[in-house]
N, C-alpha and C positions, 0 to 999 in steps of 0.2 A: 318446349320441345327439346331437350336434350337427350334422348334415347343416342346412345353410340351405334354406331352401325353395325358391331360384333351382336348385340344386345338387341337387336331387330331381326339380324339374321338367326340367332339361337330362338330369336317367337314364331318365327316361319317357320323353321325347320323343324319345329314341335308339333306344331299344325299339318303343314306338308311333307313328311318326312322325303327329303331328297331319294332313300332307300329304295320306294315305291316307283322308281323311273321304272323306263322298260330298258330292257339290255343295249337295246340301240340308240338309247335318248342319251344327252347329256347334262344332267342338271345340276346346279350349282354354282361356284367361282368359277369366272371363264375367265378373268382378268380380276385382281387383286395386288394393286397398286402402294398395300402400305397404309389404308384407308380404317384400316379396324376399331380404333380407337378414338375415332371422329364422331362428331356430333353426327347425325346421320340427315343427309340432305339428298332426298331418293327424288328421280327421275322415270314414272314409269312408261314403260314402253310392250307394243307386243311383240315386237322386231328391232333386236339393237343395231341400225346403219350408221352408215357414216352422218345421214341429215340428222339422224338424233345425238351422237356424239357432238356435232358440233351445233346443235340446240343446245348441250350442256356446257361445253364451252362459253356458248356468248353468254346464256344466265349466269356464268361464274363469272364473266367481265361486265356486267351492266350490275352486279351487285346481286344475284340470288346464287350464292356458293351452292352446288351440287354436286358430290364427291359421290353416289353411286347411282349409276342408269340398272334399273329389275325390269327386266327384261320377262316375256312369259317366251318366247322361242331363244335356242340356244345359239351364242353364234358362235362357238365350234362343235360340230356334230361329228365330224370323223379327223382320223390322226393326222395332225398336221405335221407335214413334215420341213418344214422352212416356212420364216413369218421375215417377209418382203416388205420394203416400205412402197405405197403403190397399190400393194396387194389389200382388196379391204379386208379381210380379217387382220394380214400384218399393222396398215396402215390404225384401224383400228385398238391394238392393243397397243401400239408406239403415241398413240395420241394418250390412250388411258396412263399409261406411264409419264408423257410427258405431265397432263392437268390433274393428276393423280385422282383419276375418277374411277372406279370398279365397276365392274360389268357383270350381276346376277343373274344367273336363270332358272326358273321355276316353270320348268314341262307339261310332262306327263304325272309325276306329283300332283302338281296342280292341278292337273286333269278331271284329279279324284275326290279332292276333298269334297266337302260341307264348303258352300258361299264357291268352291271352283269355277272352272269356265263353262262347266256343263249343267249345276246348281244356277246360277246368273241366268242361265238362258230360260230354266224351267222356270224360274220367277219370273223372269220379263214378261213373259208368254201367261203367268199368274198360275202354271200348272197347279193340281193339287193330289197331295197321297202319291209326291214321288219315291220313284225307286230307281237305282242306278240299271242301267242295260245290260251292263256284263259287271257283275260285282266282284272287288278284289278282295278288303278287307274290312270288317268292321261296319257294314254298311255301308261301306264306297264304293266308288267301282265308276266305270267309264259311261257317261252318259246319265240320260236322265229320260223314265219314262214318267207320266202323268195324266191325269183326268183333266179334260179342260173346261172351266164351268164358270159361263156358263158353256156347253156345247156351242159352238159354231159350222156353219156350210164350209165350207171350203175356201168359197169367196172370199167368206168373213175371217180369216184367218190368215189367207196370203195378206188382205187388208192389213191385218194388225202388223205382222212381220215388217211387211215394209214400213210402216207407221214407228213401227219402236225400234227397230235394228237399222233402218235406212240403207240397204242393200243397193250397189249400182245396177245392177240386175237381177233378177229374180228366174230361179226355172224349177219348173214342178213339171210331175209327171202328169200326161192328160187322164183325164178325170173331170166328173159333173160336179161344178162348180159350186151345183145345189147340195151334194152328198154332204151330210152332218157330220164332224166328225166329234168324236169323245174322249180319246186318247192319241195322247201327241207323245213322239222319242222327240229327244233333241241331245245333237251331240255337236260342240263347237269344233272348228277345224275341218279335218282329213276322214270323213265319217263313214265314209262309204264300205270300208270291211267288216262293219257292222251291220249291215243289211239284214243277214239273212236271223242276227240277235233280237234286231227291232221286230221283225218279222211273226218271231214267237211270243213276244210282248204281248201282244194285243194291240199295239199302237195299229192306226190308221193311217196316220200320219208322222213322217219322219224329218225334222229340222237340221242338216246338217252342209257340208259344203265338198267342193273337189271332185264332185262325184262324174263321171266320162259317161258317154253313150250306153255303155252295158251296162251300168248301176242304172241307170232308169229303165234298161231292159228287167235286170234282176228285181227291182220293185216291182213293177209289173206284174211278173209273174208270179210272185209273192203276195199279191192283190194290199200292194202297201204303196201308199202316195210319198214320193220321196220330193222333198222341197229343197232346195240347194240356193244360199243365200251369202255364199261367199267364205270364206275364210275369216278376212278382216271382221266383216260385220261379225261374223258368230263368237270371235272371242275377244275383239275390241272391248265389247263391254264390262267382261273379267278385269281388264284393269282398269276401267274404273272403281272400280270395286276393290282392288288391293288399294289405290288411292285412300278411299274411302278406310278402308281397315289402319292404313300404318298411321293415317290422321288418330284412328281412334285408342292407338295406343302409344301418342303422344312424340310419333316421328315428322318431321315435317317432310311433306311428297306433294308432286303434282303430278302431272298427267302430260305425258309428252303433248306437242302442238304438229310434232315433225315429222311423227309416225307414220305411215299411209302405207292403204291400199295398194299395189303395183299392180293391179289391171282396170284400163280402161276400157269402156265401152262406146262406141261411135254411133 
């Protein structure tokens, strides 16, 4: 595994072009420590925090060198205007400089491709004959609708979700738990601006997360079953999946241990 980390970052960036963010997103170098020209030793995450920073510290002090955390959210999203030690973005970029680890992010890019976070979800779930919800370019685009086959009840569906995604909670709109359904959307993340997209789908059912009171008003009325299964759950699984990918083009990576969820449920 000697892939340099310039040379991992120029295979993603072919793949995912950074280009394709949204105007508001931030994707790419958030921290870039001098790190380029290193054998590449990736740490992936879907939230770079301080617990994963210093997951990459202690693996560099017990012997597994990690010189960049890829990240799927960005951790600066709007202009910073002073970086405080203390502060965790500050605190965060003073440590990357100190253990000379970089900090990647790969978004709303990512959002889009082929194997992305919303491809992952339509496999898990074993869709088939998908298509993106809102397409952008080239046959990408945000989300993922699909045939689910075999058909399932409703029942049998929330069943699987929690079965393959392990959600801490689960909330779906009401609805007969016997209704078949045949076409599922699924969009990992913040999915709910997409309603009224999935809507004209055809989808039945909708996999997505963040969604408030009136998005399952707005399903409703829309005679669309909106399922809401968390955040972490819906796009945790994408990094395993970049895991999986930078293995197979010969980067050594693993999979944060650090990462988590930050809502509990009592």
């Amino acid at each position: 595994m000697n892939m340099k980390i310039s040379e991992l970052i120029n295979w993603f960036e072919a793949w995912a072009n950074p280009a394709w963010q949204e105007k508001w997103d931030n994707c790419g170098w958030q921290v870039e420590p001098g790190v380029l020209d290193q054998k590449a030793r990736v740490l992936v995450c879907l939230t770079p925090t301080l617990a994963v920073m210093q997951e990459a510290i202690t693996l560099c002090n017990t012997g597994t060198h990690i010189n960049l955390i890829f990240a799927h959210h960005p951790l600066i999203f709007h202009a910073t205007k002073s970086l405080v030690a203390g502060d965790s973005i500050g605190e965060m970029v003073r440590l990357a400089f100190i253990h000379n680890i970089g900090i990647y992010s790969a978004h709303t890019n990512f959002d889009q491709v082929e194997d992305g976070t919303a491809d992952v979800l339509a496999q898990i779930l074993e869709l088939k004959e998908t298509r993106p919800i809102v397409p952008t370019q080239s046959g990408l685009g945000y989300g993922r609708v699909g045939t689910l086959v075999p058909n399932a009840t409703l029942n049998e569906l929330l069943a699987t979700i929690k079965a393959r995604l392990s959600p801490p909670n689960l909330m779906y709109s009401p609805s007969d738990f016997g209704q078949v359904i045949e076409r599922v959307a699924v969009l990992g993340g913040s999915g709910a601006s997409f309603i009224a997209d999935v809507a004209k789908s055809g989808a039945t059912a909708y996999l997505t997360s963040d969604c408030k009171f009136h998005s399952f008003q707005e399903s409703r009325d829309l005679n669309l079953i909106l399922i809401d299964a968390g955040h972490y759950a819906t796009e945790r699984p994408a990094c395993n999946r970049l895991v999986e990918k930078f293995q197979m083009i010969g980067a050594f990576s693993q999979l944060s241990k650090l990462d988590e969820d930050f809502r509990l449920f009592y």
